[in-house]
N, CA, C and O of each residue as an XYZ file, in Angstrom:
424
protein
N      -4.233     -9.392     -6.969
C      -5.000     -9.680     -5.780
C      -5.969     -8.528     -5.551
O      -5.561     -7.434     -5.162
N      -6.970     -8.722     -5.741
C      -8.302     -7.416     -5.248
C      -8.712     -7.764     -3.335
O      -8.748     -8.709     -2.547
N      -8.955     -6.251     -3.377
C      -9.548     -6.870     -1.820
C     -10.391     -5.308     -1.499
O     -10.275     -4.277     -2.161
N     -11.167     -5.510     -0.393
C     -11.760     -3.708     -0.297
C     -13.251     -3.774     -1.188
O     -13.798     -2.852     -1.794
N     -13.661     -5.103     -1.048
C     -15.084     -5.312     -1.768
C     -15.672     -6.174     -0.911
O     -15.242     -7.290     -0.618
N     -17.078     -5.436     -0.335
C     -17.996     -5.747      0.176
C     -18.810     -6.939     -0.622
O     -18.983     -6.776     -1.830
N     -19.359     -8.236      0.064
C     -19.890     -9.451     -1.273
C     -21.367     -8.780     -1.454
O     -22.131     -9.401     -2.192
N     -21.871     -7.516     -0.829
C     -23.267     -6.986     -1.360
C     -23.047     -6.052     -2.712
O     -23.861     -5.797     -3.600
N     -21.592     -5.605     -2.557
C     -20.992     -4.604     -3.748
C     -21.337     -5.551     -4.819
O     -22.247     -5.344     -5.622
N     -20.317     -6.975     -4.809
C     -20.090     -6.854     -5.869
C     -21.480     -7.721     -6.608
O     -21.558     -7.740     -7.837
N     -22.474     -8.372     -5.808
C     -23.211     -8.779     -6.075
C     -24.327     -7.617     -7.122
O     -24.825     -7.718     -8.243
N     -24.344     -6.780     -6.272
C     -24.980     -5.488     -7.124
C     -24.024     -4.527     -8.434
O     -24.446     -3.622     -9.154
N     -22.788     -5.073     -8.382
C     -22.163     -4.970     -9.240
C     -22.794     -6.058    -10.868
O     -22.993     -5.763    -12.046
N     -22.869     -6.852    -10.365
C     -23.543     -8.204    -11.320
C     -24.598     -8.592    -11.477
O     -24.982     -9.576    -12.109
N     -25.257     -7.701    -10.802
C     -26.898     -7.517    -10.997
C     -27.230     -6.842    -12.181
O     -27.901     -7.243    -13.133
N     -26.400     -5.236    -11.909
C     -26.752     -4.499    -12.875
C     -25.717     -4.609    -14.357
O     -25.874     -3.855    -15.317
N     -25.021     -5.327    -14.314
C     -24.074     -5.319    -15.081
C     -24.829     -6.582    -16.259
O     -24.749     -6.374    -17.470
N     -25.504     -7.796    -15.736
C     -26.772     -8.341    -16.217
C     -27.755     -7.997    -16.524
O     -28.416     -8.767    -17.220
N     -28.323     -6.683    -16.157
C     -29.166     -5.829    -16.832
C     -29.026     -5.304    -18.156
O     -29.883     -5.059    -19.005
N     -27.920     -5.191    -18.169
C     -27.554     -4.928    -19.559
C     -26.476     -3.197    -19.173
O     -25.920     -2.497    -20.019
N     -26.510     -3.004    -17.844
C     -25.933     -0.943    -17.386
C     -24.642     -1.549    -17.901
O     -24.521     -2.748    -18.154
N     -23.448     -0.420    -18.074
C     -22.707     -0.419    -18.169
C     -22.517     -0.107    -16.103
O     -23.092      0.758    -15.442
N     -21.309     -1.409    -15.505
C     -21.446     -1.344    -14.171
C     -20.202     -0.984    -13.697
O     -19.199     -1.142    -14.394
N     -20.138     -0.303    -12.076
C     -18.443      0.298    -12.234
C     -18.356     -0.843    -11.210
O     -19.308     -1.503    -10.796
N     -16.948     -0.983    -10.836
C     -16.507     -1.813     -9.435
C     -15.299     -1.177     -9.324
O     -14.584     -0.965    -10.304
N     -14.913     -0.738     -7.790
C     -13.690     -0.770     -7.758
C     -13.404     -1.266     -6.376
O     -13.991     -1.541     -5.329
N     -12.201     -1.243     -6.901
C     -11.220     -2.683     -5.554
C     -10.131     -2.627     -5.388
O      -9.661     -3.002     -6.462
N      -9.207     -2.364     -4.633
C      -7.950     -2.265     -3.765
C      -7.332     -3.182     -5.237
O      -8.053     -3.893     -5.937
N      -5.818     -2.942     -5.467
C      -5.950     -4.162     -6.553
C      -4.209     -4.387     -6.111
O      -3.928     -3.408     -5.420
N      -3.795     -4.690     -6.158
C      -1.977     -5.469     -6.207
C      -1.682     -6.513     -7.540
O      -2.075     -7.674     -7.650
N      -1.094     -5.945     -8.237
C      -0.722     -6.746     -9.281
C       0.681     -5.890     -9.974
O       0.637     -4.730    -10.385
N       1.950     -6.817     -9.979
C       3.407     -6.528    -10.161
C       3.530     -6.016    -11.184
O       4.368     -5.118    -11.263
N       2.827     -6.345    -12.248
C       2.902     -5.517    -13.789
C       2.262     -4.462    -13.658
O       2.243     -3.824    -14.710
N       1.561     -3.844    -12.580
C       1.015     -2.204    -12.914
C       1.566     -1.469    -11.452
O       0.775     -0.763    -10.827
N       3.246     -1.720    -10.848
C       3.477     -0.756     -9.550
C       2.926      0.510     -9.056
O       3.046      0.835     -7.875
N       2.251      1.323    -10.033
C       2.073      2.205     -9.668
C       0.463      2.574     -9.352
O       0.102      3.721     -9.088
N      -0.487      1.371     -9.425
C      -1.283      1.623     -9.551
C      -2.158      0.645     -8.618
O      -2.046     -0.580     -8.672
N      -3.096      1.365     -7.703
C      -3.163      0.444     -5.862
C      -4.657      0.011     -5.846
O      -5.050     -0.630     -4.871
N      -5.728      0.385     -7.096
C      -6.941      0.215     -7.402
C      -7.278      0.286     -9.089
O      -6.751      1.018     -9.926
N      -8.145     -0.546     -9.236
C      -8.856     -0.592    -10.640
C     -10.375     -0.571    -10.498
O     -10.890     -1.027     -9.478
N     -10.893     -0.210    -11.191
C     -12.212     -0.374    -11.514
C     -12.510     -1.145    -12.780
O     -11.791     -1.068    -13.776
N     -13.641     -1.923    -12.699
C     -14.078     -2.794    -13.809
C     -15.666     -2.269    -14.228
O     -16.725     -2.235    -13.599
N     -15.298     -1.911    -15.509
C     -16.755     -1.210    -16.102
C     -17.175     -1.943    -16.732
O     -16.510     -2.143    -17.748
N     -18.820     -3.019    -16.542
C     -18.565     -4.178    -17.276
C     -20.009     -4.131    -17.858
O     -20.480     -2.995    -17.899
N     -20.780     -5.101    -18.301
C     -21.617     -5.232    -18.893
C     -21.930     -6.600    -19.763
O     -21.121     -6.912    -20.637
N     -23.162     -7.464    -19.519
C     -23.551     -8.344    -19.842
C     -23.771     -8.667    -21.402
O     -23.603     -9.760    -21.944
N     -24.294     -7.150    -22.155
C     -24.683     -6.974    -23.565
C     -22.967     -6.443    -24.208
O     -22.642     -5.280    -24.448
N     -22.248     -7.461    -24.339
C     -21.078     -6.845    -24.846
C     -21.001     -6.042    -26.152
O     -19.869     -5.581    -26.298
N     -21.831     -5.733    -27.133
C     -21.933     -4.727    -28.332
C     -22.413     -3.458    -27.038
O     -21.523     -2.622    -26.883
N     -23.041     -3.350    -26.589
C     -23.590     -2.087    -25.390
C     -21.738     -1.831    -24.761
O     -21.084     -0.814    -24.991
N     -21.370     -2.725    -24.176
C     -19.799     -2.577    -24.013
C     -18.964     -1.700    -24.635
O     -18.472     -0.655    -24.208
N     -18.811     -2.473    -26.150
C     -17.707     -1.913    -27.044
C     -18.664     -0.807    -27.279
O     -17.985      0.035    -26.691
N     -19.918     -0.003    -27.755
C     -20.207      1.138    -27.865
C     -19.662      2.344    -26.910
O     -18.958      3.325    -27.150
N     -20.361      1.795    -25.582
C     -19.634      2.478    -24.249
C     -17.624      3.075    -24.069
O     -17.005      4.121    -23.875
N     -17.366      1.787    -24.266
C     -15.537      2.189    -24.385
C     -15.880      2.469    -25.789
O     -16.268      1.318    -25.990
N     -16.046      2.996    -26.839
C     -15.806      3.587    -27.581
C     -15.648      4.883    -27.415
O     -14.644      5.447    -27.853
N     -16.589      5.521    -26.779
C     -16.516      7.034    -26.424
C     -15.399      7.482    -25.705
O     -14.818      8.568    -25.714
N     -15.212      6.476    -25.098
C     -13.467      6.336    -24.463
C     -11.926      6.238    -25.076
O     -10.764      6.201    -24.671
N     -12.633      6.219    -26.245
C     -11.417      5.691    -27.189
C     -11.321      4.135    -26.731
O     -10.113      3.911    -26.818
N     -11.770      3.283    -26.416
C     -11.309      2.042    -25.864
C     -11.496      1.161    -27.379
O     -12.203      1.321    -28.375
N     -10.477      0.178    -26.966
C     -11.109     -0.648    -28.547
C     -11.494     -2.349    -28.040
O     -10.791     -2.954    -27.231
N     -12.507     -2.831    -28.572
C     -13.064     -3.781    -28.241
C     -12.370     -4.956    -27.845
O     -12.801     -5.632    -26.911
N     -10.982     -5.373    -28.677
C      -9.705     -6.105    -28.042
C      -9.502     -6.167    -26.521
O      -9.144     -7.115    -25.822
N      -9.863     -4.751    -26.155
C      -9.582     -4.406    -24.406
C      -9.906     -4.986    -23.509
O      -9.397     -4.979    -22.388
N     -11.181     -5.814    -24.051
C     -12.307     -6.153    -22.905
C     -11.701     -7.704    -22.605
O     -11.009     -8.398    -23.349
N     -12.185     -7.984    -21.313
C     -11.576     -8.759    -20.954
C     -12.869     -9.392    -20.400
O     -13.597     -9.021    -19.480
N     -12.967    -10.805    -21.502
C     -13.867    -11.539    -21.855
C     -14.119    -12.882    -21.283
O     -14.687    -13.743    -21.955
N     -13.720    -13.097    -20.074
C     -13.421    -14.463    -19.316
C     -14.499    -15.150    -19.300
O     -15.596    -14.626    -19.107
N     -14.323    -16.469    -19.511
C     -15.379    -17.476    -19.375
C     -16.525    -17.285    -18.130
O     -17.700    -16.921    -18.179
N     -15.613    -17.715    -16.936
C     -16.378    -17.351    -15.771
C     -16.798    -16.103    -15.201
O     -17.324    -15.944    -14.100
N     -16.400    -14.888    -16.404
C     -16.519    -13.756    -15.291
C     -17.564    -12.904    -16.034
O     -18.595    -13.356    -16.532
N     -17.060    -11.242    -16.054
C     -17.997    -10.798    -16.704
C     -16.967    -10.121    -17.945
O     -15.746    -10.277    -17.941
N     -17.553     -9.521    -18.758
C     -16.928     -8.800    -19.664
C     -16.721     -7.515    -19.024
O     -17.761     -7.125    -18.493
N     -16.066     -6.983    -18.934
C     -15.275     -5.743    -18.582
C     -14.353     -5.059    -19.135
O     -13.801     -5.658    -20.058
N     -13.844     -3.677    -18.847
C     -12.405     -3.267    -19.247
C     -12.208     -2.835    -17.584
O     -12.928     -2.373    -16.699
N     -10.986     -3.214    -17.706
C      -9.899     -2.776    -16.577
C      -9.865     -1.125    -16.890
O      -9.660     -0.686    -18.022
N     -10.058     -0.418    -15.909
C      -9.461      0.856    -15.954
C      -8.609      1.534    -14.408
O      -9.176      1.626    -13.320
N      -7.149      1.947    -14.682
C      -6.301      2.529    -13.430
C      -5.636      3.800    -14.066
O      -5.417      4.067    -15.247
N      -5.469      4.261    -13.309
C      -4.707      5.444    -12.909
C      -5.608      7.072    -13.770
O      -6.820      7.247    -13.648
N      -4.942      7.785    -14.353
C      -5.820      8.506    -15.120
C      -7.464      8.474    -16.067
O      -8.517      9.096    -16.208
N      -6.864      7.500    -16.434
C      -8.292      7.050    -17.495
C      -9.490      6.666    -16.489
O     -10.673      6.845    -16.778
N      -8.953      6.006    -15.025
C     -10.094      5.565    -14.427
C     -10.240      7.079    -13.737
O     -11.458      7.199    -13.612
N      -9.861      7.818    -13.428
C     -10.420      9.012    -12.950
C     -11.208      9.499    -13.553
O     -12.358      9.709    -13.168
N     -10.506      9.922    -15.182
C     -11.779     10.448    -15.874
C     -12.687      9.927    -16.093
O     -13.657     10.638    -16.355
N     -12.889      8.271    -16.109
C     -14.326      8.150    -16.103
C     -14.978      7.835    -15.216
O     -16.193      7.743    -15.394
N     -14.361      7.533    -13.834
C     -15.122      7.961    -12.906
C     -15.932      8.910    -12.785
O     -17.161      8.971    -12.749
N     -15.171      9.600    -12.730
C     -15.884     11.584    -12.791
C     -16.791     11.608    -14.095
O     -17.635     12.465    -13.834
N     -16.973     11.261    -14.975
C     -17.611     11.707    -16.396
C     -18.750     10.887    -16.010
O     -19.828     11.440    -16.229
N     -18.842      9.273    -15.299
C     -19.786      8.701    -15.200
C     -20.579      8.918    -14.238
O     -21.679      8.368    -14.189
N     -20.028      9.992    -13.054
C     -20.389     10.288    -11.819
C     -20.390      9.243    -10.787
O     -21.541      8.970    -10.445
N     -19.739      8.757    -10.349
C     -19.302      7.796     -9.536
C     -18.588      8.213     -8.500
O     -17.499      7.676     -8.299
N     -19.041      9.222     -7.660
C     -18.598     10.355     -6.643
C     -18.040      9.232     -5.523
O     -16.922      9.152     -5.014
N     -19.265      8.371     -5.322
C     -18.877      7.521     -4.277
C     -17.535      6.763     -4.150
O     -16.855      6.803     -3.125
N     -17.124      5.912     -5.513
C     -16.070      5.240     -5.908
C     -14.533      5.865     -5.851
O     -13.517      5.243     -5.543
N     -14.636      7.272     -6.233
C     -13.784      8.451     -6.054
C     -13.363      8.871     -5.120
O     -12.157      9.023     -4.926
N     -14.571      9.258     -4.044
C     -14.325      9.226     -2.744
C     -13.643      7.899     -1.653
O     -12.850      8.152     -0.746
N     -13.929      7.095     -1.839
C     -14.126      5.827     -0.662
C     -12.638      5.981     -1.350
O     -11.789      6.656     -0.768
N     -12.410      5.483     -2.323
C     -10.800      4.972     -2.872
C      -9.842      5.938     -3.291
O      -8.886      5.648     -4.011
N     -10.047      6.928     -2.914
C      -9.113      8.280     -2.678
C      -8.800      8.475     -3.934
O      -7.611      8.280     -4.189
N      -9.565      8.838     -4.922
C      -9.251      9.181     -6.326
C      -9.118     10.541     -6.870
O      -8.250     10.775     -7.710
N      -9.634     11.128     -6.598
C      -9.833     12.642     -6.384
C      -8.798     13.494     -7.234
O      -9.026     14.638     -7.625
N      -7.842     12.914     -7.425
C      -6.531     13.555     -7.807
C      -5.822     14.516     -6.654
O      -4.791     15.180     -6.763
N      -6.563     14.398     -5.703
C      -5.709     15.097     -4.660
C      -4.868     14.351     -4.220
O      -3.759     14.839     -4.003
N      -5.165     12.484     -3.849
C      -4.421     12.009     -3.058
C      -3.822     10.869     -3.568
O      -4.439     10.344     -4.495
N      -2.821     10.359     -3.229
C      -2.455      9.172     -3.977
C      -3.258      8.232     -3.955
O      -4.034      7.852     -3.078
N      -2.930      7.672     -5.496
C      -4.022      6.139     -5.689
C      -3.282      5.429     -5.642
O      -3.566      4.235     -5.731
């Protein structure tokens, strides 16, 4: 269940993510298979070879992406990994608003 997304976010989430940017989103998230983890971000992108290049530098492997008919191509990222690339991508805002910081619990 996501929630904690504005419909101008995510619209500009899918604007630029159709541009071809690699785009961040993040969103309150609840889901039973990851307890420990209270937000995700979706780093997505319309040009999926631009994708798998991108999570490459991540170590990510192209399997990851999560390729839904109706949606966008993305990788899921929580807990550590989404910090660091928060921070590496500069996404101060996303860090901030959703208490990522590593100071406070996510």
């Amino acid at each position: 269940m996501a929630f904690g997304v504005k419909r101008a976010e995510l619209e500009a989430w899918k604007k630029r993510a159709d541009s071809g940017e690699v785009a961040f989103l993040t969103h309150y998230w609840l889901d039973d298979r990851f307890p420990d983890s209270k937000t995700v971000t979706k780093a997505a992108c319309a040009d999926i070879e631009k994708l798998e290049a991108w999570g490459a530098t991540y170590g990510f492997k192209p399997e990851w992406i999560d390729k839904r008919h109706d949606g966008y191509p993305h990788y899921d990222l929580f807990g550590e990994i989404q910090r660091t690339v928060l921070k590496k991508e500069g996404e101060w805002d996303q860090l901030e608003r959703f208490h990522l910081n590593g100071d406070d619990e996510c």
